[in-house]
C-alpha positions as CSV (number, residue, x, y, z in Angstrom):
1,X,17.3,116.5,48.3
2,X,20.5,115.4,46.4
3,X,24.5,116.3,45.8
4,X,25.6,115.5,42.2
5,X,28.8,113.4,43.4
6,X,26.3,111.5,46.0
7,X,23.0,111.6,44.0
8,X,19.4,112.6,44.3
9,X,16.5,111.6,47.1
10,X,13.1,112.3,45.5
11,X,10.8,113.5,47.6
12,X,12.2,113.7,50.9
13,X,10.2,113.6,54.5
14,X,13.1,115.8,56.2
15,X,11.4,118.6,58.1
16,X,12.1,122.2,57.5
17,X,13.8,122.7,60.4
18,X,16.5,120.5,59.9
19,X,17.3,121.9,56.7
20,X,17.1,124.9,58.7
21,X,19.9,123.6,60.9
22,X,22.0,121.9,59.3
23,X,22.7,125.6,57.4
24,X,23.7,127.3,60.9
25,X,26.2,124.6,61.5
26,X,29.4,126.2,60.7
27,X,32.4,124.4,61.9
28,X,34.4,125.2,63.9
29,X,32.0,126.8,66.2
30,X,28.5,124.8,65.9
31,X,29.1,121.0,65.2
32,X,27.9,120.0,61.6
33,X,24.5,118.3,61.5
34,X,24.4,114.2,61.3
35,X,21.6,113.1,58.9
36,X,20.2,109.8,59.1
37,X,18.5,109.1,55.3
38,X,16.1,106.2,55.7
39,X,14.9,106.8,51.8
40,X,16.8,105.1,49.0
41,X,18.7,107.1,46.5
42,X,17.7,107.5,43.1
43,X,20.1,105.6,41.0
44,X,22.5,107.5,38.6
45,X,25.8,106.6,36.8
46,X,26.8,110.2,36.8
47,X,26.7,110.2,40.8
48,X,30.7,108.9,41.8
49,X,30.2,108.9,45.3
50,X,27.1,107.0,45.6
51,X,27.8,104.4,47.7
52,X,29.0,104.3,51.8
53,X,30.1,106.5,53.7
54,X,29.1,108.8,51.7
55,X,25.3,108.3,51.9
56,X,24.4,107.4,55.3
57,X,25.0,108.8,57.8
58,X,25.4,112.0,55.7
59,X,27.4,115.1,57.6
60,X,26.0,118.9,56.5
61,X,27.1,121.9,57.3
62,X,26.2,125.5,56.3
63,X,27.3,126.0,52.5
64,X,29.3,129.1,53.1
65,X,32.1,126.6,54.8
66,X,32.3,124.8,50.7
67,X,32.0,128.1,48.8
68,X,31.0,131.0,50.3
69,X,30.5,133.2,47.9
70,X,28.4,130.8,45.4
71,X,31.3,130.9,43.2
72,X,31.3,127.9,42.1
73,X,28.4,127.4,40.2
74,X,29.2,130.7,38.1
75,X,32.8,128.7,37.0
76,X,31.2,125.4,36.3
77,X,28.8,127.2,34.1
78,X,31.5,129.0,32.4
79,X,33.7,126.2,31.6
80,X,30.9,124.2,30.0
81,X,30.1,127.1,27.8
82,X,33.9,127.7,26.6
């Protein structure tokens, strides 16, 4: 379970469903999903935002509300190959 600004949680005990839910909560309409994390974060110089607020409580909501097309993956891969 990880972000690359906030960093990585190796082997998490979050059950499925809360993944589950934390992808229907789009905002406006279904409030995002508050995540307690009570395991620590795996330590990385690379992560910028690893520190608090940022990793507890940590806010989700459903993807689609960030990209929702996936697009951004496709231009971050491009840029590193140019």
């Amino acid at each position: 379970m990880g972000d690359y600004k906030v960093g990585l949680v190796r082997n998490p005990t979050v059950p499925l469903a809360v993944a589950v839910g934390a992808s229907s909560a789009f905002p406006p309409f279904l409030s995002p999903l508050r995540l307690k994390v009570h395991q620590p974060y795996e330590s990385d110089p690379e992560a910028s935002l690893q520190k608090y607020p940022f990793t507890s409580p940590v806010t989700l909501n459903d993807g689609g509300a960030y990209d929702n097309l996936g697009l951004e993956t496709i231009f971050n891969v491009t840029t590193r190959c140019l």
